[in-house]
C-alpha positions in Angstrom: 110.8 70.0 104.9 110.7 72.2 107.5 108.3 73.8 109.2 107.6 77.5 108.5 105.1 80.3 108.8 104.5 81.6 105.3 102.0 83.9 104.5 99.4 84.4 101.8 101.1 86.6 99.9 104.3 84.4 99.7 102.4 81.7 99.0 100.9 83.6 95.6 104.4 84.4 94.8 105.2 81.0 95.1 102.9 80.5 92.6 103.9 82.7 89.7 107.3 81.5 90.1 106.1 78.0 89.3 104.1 79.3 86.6 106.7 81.0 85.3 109.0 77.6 85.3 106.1 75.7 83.7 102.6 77.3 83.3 99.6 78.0 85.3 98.2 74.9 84.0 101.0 73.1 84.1 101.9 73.2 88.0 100.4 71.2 91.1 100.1 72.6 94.8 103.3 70.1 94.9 104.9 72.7 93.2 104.3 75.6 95.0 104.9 73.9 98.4 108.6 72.7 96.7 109.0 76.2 96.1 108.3 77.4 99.6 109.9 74.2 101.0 107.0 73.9 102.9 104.3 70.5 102.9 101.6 70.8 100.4 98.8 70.3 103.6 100.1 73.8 104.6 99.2 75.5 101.6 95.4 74.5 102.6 95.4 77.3 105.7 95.4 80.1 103.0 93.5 78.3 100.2 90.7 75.7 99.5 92.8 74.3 96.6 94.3 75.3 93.1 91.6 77.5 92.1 91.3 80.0 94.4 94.9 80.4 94.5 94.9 80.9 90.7 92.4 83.5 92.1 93.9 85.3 94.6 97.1 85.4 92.6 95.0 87.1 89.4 93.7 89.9 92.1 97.1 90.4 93.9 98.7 90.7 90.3 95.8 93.5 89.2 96.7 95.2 93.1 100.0 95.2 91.9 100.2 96.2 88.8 97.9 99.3 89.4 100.9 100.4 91.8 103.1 101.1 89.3 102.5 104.2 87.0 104.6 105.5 83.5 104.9 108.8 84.6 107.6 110.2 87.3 107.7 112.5 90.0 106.9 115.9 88.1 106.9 114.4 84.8 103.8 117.1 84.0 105.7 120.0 85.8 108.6 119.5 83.8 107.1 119.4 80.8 105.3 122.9 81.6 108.0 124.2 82.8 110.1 123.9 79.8 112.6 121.8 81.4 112.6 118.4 79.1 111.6 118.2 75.6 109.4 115.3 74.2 112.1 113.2 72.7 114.4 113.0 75.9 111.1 112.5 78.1 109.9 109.7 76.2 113.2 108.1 76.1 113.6 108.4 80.5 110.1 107.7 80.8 110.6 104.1 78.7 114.0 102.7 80.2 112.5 103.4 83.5 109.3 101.3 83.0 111.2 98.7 81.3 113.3 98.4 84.4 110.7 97.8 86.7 109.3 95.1 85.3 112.6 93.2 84.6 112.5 93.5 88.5 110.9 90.5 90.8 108.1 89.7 91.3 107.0 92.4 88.8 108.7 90.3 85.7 106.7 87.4 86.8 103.7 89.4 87.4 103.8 90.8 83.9 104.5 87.2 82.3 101.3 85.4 84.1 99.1 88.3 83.4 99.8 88.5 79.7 100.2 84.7 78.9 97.2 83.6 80.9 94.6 86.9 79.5 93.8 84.9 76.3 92.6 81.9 79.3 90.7 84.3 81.7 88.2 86.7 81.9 89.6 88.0 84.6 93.0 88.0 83.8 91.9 90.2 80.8 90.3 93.0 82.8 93.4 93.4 84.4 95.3 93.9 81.1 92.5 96.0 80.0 92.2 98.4 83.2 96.0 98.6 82.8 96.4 99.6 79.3 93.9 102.3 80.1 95.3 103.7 82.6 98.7 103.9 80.8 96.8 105.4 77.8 95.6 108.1 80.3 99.1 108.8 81.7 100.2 109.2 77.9 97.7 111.2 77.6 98.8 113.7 80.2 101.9 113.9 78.5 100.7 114.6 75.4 97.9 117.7 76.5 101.2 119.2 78.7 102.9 119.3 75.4 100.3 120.8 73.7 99.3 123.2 76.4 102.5 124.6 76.1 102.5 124.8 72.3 104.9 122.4 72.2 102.6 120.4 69.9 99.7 121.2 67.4 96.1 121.4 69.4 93.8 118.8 68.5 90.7 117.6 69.7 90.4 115.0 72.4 89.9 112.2 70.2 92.2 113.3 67.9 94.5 113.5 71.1 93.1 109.9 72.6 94.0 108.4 69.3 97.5 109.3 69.4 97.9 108.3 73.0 96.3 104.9 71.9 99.1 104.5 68.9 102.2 105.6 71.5 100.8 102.9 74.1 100.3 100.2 71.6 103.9 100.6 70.8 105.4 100.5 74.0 102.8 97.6 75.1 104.0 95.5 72.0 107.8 95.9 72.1 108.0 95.3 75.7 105.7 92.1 75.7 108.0 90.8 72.6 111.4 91.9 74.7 109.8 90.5 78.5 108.9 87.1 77.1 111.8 87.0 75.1 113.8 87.3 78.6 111.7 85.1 79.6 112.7 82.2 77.2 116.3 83.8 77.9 115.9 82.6 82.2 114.1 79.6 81.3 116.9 78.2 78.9 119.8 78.9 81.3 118.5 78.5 84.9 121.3 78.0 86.3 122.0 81.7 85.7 119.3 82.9 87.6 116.8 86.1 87.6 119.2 88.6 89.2 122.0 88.0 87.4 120.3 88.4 84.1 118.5 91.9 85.0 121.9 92.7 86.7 122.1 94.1 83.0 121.3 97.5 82.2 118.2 98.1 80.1 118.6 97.1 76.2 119.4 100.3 75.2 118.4 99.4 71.2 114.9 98.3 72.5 114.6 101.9 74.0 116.0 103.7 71.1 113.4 101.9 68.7 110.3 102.5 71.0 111.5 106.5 70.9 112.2 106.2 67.2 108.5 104.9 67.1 107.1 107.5 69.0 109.1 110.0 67.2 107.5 109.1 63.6 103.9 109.1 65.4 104.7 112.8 66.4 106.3 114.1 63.7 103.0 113.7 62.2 100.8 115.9 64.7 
């Protein structure tokens, strides 16, 4: 193998890709160096052993993770400025975040995170701080709307239960359509991540989150 500088961050990425190939349990320090194409004695300048990289791999997933938001550029500007109605909004919003996280190392990010949560304690918080702040960006949404009179007024829990039905819908159908691309890479390998997400977003998965969303509003 030859010899190479490779950082920290590299390394952890190294890491979810073996995990994703096997499991977090599943792989050996062997692995990730075979990854990197690096000896395993080199991993040991960044890490004590397999344990703290699981570590350091859960905190750079959270760090990452909190980088990415639902919302757009003046998403709430063009709500109150009556440029995009609810439907359409929904529909840009979703095919966008979808897209992003068929997208490397965000895919593999999202796979570790929500197969190993039921494992760690820690791995949990990070679904948990996540889910809340896409509830609160949902939220947003849905007080625009309604401070335009686009939508009944409610009160805020009325208005936080909503937002809580909306993200549970979007969380659910796009952790059943992820790992199902998931099972899609690891069955044909040989086909590899990029060609795969090459693919424009499943436009039906999109459709039936809106159509969802749409029944959920119809209602307020």
């Amino acid at each position: 193998m030859s010899r190479k500088n490779i950082s920290k961050e590299k390394i952890i990425q190294a890491f979810l890709m073996a995990a994703f190939e096997k499991s977090a349990g599943g792989i050996s320090l062997t692995d990730v160096a075979e990854n990197l194409q690096i000896k395993k004695a080199s991993l040991y300048n960044h890490f004590e052993g397999k344990d703290a990289m699981y570590n350091s791999t859960i905190e750079y997933c959270g760090n990452e993770l909190s980088k990415v938001s639902f919302l757009m550029d003046k998403t709430i500007y063009s709500i109150k400025n009556n440029k995009i109605g609810l439907t359409s909004l929904f529909k840009k919003l979703i095919t966008r975040y979808i897209n992003i996280f068929e997208m490397e190392p965000l895919f593999q990010i999202y796979v570790f995170i929500n197969t190993e949560k039921y494992f760690n304690i820690n791995e949990m918080n990070v679904v948990q701080n996540e889910y809340k702040k896409f509830k609160d960006e949902i939220n947003q949404i849905l007080q625009s709307y309604q401070d335009t009179n686009k939508i009944s007024k409610m009160s805020n829990k009325v208005l936080s239960d909503y937002s809580d039905g909306i993200t549970s819908i979007i969380n659910q159908k796009m952790d059943f359509y992820l790992f199902n691309r998931k099972e899609e890479i690891r069955q044909n390998p040989e086909s590899g991540v990029g060609s795969l997400f090459a693919l424009d977003t499943n436009s039906e998965l999109v459709d039936d989150i809106t159509r969802s969303i749409n029944a959920i509003m119809m209602s307020i």
